[in-house]
N, CA, C and O atoms as a GROMACS GRO file, in nm:
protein
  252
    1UNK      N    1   9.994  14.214  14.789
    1UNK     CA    2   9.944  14.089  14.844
    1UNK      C    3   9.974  13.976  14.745
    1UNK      O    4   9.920  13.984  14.634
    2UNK      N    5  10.055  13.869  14.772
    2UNK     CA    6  10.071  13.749  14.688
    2UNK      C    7   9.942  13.670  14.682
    2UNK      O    8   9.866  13.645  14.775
    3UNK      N    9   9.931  13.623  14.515
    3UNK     CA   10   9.829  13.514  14.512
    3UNK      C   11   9.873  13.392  14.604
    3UNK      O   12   9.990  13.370  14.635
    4UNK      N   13   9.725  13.290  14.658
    4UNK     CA   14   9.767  13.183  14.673
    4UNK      C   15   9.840  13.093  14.627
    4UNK      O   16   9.815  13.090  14.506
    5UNK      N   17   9.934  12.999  14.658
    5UNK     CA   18   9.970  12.848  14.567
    5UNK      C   19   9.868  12.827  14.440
    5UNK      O   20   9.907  12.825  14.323
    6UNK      N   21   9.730  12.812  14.481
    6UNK     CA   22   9.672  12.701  14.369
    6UNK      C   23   9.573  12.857  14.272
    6UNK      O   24   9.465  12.841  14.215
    7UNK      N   25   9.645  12.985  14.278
    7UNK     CA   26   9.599  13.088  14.205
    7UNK      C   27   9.697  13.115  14.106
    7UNK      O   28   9.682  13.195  14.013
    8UNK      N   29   9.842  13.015  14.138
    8UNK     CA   30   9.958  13.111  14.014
    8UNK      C   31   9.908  13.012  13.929
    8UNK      O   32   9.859  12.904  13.960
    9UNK      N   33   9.931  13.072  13.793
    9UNK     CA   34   9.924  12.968  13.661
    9UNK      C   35  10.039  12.915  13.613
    9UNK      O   36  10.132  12.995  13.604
   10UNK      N   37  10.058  12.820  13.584
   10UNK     CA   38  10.212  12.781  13.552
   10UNK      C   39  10.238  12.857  13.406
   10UNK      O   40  10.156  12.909  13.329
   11UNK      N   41  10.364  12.846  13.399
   11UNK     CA   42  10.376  12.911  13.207
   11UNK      C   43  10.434  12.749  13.138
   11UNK      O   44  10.482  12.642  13.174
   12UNK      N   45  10.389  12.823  13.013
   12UNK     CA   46  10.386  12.692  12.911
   12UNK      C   47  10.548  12.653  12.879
   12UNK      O   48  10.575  12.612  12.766
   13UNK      N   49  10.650  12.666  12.974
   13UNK     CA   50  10.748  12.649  12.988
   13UNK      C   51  10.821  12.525  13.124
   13UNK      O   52  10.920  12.453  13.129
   14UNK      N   53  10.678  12.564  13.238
   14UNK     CA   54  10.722  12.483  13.308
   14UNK      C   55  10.582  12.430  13.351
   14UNK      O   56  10.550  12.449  13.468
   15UNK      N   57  10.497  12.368  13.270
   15UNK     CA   58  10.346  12.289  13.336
   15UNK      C   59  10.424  12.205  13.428
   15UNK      O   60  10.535  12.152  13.414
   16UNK      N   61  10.340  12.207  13.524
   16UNK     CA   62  10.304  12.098  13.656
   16UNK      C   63  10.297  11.980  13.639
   16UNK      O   64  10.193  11.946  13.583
   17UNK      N   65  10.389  11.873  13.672
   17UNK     CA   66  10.392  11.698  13.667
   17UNK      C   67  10.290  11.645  13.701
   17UNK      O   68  10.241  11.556  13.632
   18UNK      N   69  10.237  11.682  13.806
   18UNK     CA   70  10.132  11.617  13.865
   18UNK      C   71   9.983  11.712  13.925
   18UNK      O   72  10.009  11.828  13.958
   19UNK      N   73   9.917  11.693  13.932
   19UNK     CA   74   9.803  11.746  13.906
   19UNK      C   75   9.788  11.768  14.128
   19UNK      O   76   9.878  11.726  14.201
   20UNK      N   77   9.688  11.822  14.170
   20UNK     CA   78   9.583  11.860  14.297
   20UNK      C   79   9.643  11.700  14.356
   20UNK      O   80   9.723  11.666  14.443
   21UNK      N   81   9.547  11.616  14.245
   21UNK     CA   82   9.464  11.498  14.309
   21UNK      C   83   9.587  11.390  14.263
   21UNK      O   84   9.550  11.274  14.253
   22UNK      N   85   9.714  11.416  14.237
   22UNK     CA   86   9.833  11.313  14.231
   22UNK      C   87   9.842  11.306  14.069
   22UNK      O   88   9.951  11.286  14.015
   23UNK      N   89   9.783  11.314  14.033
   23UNK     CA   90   9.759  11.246  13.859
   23UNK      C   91   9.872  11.297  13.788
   23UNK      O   92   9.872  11.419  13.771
   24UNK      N   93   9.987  11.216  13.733
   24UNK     CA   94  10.084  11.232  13.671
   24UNK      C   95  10.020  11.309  13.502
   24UNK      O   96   9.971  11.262  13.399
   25UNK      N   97  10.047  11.416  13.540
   25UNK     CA   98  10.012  11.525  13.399
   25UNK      C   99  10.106  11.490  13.263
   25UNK      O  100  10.066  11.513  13.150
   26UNK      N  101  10.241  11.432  13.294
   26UNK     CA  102  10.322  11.428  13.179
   26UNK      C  103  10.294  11.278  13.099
   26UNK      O  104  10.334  11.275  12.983
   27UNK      N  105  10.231  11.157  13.150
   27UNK     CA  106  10.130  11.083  13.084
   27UNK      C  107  10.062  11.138  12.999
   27UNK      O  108  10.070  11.130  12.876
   28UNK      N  109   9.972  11.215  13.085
   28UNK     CA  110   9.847  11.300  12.991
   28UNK      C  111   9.901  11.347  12.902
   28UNK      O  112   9.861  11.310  12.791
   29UNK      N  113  10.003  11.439  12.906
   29UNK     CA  114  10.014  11.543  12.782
   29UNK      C  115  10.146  11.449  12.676
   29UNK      O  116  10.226  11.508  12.602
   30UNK      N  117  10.141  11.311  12.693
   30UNK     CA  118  10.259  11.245  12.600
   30UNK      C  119  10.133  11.158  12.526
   30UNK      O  120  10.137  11.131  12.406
   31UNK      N  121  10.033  11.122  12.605
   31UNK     CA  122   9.931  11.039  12.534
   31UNK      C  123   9.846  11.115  12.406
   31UNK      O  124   9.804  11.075  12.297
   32UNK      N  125   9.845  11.260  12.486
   32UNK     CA  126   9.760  11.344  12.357
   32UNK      C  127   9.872  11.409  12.287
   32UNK      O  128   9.822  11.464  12.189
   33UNK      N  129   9.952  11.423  12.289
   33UNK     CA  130  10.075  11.427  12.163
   33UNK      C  131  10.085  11.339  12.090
   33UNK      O  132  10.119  11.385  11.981
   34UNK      N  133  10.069  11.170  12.084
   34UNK     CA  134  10.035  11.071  12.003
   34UNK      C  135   9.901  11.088  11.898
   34UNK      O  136   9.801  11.152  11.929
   35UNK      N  137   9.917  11.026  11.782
   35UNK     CA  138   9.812  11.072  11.708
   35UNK      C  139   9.747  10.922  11.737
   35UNK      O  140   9.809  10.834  11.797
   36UNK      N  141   9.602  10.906  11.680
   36UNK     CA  142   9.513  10.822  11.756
   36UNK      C  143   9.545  10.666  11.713
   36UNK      O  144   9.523  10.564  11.779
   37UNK      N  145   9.617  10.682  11.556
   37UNK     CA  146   9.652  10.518  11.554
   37UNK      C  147   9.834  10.505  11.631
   37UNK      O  148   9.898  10.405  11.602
   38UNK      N  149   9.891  10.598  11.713
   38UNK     CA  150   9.949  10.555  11.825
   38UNK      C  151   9.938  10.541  11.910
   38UNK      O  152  10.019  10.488  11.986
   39UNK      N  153   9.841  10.578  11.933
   39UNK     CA  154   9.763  10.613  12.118
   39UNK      C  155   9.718  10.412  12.089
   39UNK      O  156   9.747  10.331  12.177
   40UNK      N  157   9.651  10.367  11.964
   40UNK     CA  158   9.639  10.264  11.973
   40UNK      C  159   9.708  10.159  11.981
   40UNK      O  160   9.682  10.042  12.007
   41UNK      N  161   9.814  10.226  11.952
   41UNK     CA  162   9.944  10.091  11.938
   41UNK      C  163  10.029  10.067  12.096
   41UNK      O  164  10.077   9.968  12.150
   42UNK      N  165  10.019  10.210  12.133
   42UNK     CA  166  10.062  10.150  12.290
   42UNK      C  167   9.967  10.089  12.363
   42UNK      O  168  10.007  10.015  12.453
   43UNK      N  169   9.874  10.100  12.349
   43UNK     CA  170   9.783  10.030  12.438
   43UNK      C  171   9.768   9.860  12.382
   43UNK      O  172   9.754   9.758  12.449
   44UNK      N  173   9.777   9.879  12.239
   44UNK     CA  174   9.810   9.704  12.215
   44UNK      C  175   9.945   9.628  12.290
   44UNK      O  176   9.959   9.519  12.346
   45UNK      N  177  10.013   9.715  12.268
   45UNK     CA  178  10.152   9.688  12.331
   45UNK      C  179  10.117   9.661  12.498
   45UNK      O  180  10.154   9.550  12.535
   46UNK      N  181  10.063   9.729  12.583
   46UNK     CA  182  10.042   9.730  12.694
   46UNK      C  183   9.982   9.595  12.736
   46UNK      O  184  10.009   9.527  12.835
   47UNK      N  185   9.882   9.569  12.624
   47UNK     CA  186   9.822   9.419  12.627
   47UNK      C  187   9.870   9.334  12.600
   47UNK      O  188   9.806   9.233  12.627
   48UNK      N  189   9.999   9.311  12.538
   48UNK     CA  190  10.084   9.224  12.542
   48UNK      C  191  10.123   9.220  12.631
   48UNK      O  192  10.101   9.111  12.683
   49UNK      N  193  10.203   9.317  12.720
   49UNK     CA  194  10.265   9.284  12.784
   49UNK      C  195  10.176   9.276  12.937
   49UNK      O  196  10.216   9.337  13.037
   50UNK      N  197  10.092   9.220  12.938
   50UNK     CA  198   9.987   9.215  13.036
   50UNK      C  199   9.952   9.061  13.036
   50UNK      O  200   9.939   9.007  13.146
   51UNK      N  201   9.937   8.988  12.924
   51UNK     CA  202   9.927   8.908  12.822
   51UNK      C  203   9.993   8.768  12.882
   51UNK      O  204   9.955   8.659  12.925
   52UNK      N  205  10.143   8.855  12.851
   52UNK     CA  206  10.233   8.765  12.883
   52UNK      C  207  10.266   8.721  13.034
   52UNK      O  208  10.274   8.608  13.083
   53UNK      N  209  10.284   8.876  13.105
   53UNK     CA  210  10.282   8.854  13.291
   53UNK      C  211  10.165   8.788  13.308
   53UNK      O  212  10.146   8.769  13.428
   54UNK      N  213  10.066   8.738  13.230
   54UNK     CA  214   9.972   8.643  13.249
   54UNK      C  215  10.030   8.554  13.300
   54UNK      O  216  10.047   8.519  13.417
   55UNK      N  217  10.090   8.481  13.114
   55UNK     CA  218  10.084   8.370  13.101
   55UNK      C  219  10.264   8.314  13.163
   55UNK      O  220  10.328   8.209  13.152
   56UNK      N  221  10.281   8.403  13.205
   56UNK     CA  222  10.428   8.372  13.301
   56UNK      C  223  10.397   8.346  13.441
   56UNK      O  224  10.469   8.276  13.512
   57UNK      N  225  10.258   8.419  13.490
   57UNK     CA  226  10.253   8.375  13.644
   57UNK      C  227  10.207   8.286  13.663
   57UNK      O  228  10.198   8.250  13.781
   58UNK      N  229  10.138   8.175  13.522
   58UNK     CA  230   9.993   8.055  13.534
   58UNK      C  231  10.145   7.939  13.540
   58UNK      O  232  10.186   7.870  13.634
   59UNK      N  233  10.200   7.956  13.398
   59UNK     CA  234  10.374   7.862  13.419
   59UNK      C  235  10.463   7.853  13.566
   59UNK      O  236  10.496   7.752  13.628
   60UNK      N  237  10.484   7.968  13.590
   60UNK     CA  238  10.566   7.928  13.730
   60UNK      C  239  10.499   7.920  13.855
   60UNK      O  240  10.558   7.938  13.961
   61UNK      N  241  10.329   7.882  13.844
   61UNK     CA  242  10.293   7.845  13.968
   61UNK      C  243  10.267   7.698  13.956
   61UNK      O  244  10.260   7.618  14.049
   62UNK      N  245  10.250   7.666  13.791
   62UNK     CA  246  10.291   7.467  13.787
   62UNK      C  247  10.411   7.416  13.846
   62UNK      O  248  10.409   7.296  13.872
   63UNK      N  249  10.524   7.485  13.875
   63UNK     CA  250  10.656   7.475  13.901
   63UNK      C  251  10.597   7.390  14.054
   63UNK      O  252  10.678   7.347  14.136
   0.00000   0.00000   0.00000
């Protein structure tokens, strides 16, 4: 009798991209491979660039 789909375990050769509920797994497992003052630096980075698509959409709606 074959296990179900959500009974095989993947091997640590080929983990699963995405999770049940959609959730991109290879995020997850690149964020906790960063050590914690990188985990901080992309997320500063992220705020820049959040920052800026700010302050680029406030400029070209004076246009």
């Amino acid at each position: 009798m074959e296990n179900p789909p959500h009974l095989i375990l993947h091997s640590q050769k080929d983990p699963p991209a995405y999770s049940e509920d959609g959730v991109d797994l290879t995020l997850i497992r690149w964020m906790l491979s960063l050590t914690p003052t990188e985990r901080l630096n992309v997320l500063q980075q992220n705020m820049l660039s959040i920052v800026r698509l700010k302050h680029a959409g406030i400029r070209a709606a004076d246009y």
